[in-house]
C-alpha positions in Angstrom: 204.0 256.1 -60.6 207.1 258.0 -61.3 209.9 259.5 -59.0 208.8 262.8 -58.9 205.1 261.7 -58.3 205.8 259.4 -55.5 207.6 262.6 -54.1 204.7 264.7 -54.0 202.9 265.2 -50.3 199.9 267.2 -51.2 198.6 267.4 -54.6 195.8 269.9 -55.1 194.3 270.3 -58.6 190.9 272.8 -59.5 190.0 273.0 -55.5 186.9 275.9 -55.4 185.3 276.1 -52.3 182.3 279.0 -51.2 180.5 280.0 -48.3 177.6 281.3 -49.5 178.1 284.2 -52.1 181.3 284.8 -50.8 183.8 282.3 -52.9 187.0 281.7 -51.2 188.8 279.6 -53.2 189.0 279.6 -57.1 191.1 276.6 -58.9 193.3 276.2 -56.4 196.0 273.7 -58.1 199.7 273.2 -56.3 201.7 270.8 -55.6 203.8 270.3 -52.7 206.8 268.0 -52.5 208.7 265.4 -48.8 210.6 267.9 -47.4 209.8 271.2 -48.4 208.6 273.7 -46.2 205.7 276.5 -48.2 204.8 279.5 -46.6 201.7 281.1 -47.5 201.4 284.6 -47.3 198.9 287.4 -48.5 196.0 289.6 -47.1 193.2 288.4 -44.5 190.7 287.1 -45.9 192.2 285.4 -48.8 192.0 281.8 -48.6 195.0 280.8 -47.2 194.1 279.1 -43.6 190.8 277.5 -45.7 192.9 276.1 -48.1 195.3 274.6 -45.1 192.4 273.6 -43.1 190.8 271.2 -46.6 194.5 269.2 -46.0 192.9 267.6 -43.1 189.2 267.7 -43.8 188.4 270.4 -41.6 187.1 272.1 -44.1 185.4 270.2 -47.4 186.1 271.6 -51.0 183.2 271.9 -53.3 184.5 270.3 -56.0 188.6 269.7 -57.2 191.1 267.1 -56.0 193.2 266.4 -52.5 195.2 264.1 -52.1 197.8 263.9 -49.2 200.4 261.0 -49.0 198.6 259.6 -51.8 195.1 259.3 -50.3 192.6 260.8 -52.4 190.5 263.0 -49.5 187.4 263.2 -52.0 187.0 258.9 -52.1 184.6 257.8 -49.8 186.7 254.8 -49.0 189.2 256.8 -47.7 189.7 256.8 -43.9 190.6 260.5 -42.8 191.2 259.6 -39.5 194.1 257.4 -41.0 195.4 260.7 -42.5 195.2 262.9 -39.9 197.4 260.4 -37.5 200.1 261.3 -40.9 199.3 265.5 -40.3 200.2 267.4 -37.0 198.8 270.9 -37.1 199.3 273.4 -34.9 196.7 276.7 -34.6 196.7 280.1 -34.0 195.2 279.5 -30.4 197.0 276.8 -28.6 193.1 274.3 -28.3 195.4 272.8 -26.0 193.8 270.7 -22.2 193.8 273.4 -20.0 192.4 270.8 -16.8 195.7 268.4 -17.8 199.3 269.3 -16.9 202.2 269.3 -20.0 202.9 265.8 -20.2 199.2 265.0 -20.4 198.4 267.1 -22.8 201.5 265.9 -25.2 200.6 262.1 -24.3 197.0 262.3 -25.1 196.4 261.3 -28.3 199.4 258.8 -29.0 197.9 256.9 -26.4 194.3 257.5 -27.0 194.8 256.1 -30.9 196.7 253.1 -29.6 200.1 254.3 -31.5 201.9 253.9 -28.3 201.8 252.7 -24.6 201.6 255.1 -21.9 205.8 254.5 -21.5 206.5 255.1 -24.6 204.2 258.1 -24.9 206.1 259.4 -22.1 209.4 258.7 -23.1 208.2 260.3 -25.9 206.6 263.3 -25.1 209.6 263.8 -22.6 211.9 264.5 -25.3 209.6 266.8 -27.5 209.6 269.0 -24.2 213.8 269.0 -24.6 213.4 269.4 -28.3 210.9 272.7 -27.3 213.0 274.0 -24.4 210.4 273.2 -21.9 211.7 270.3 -20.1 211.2 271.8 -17.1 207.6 272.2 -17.7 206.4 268.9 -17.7 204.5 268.3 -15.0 202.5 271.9 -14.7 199.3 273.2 -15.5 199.2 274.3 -19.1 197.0 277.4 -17.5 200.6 278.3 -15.8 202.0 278.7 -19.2 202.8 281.9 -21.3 200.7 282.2 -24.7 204.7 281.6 -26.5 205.2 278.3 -23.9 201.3 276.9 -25.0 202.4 277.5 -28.9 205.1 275.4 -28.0 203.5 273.0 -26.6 201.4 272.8 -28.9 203.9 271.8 -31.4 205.3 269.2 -29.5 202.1 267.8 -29.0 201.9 268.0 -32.7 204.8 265.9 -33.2 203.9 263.4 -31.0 201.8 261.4 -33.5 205.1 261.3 -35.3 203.8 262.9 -38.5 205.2 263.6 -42.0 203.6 266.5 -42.8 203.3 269.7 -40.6 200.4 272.2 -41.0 200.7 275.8 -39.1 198.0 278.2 -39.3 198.8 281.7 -38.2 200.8 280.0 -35.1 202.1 283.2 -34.0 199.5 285.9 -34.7 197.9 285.6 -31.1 200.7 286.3 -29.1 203.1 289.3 -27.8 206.0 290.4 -30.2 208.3 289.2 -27.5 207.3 285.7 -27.5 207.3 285.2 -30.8 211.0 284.4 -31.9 210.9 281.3 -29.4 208.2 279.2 -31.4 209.6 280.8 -34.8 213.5 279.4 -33.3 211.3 275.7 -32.7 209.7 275.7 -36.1 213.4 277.2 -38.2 214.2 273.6 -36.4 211.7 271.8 -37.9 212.4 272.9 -41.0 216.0 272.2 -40.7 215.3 268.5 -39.6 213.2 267.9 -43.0 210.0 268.1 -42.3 207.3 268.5 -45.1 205.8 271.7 -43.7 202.9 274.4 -44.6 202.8 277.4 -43.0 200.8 280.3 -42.7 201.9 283.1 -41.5 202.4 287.1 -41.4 206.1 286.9 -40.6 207.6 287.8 -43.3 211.3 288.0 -42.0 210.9 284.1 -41.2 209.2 283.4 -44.5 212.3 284.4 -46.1 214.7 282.3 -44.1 212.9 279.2 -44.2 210.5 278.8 -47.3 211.9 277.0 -50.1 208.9 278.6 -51.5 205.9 281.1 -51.0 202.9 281.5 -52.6 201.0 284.7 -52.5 197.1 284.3 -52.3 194.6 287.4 -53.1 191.2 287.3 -53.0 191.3 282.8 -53.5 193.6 282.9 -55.7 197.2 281.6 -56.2 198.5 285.3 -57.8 202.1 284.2 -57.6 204.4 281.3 -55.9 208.0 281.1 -56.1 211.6 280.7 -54.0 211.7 283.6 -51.2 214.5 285.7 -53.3 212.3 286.1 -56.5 208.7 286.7 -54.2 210.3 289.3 -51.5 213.5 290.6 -54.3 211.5 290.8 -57.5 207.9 290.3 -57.1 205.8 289.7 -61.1 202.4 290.3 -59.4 200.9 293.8 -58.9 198.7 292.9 -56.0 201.9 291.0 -54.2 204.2 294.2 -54.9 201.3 296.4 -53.3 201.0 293.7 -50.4 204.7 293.5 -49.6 205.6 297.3 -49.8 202.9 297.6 -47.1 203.7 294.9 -44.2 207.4 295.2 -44.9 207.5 298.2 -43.9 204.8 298.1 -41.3 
């Protein structure tokens, strides 16, 4: 296998998936290389947090190709248990423990899997909650906590598994404007440190400052990917052009 293959995450080649007559995703084919960070953008509706959800076997394509940190996600063999433990997600509500305090909830599944002892999950999680700015927070109820604080936890909970890759769907659509920058500053972190991430998302303003690329889907389709000065500065696509005159000037 070459350098440049080895150094591709996610490979996705011809992915169509339907729900009936309604077919959300048509040849979906991209690649996505350690340490980039892709934000997905485009209209409700068209694709986008399907296609991140088939990354970790929530959802199954029909037919095409998946394979994350070179395991093939359509081979029976493969374990995608084993993958997941590689692929922290974080969703667009929280599905956090609301009957276990903060630490708990970040200690959880380290422990549960057997990836650490209870000490070092602590230790651990203890540090996410600096890395978070909730340090303070540790030992409350997560039902104490703003919806920003729970997205934040959630991410740190994320990151507990110590993954490579970092999945975001929508993480900031279901709370107030105000609380928003403070999980956008946690994840412009993230993508500072190097982490392989893919986000979905309607902020726009943060797609540009951390994307090394975006990619535009329309009705389950890729219409147009590229770095964040060409896609927001000179868009190709009709459909994007139409798209971004709209909700950047919402």
């Amino acid at each position: 296998m070459s350098e440049a293959q080895t150094n591709v995450k996610v490979h996705v080649d011809k992915v169509n998936k339907s729900y009936g007559s309604n077919h959300v995703l048509r040849d979906i084919s991209l690649d996505i290389k350690q340490n980039e960070v892709v934000v997905m953008i485009g209209p409700s509706g068209s694709g986008k947090s399907t296609f991140l959800r088939m990354l970790n076997q929530l959802e199954t394509p029909d037919n095409g190709t998946i394979v994350v940190d070179g395991y093939d996600l359509s081979d029976k063999k493969t374990d995608i248990n084993k993958v997941r433990e590689n692929i922290g997600m974080v969703f667009q509500n929280f599905n956090l423990f609301n009957n276990y305090t903060v630490l708990e909830n970040i200690m959880l599944a380290p422990v549960e899997l057997g990836k650490m002892d209870k000490d070092k999950a602590e230790k651990k999680a203890r540090e996410l909650l600096e890395t978070v700015g909730l340090a303070e927070k540790a030992d409350v109820s997560v039902n104490s906590l703003s919806g920003g604080q729970k997205q934040r936890i959630a991410i740190a909970r994320a990151l507990a598994m110590e993954p490579d890759i970092m999945l975001f769907d929508e993480p900031t659509s279901a709370l107030d404007p105000e609380m928003v920058g403070d999980v956008l500053d946690v994840m412009k972190d993230l993508a500072d440190s190097g982490m392989t991430m893919i986000i979905v998302t309607h902020e726009m303003g943060f797609a540009k400052q951390v994307a090394d690329r975006v990619v535009f889907f329309e009705s389950g389709k890729i219409q147009e990917s590229g770095e964040p000065e060409q896609v927001f500065a000179a868009p190709k696509n009709a459909r994007l052009k139409e798209f971004l005159g709209k909700v950047m000037h919402a």
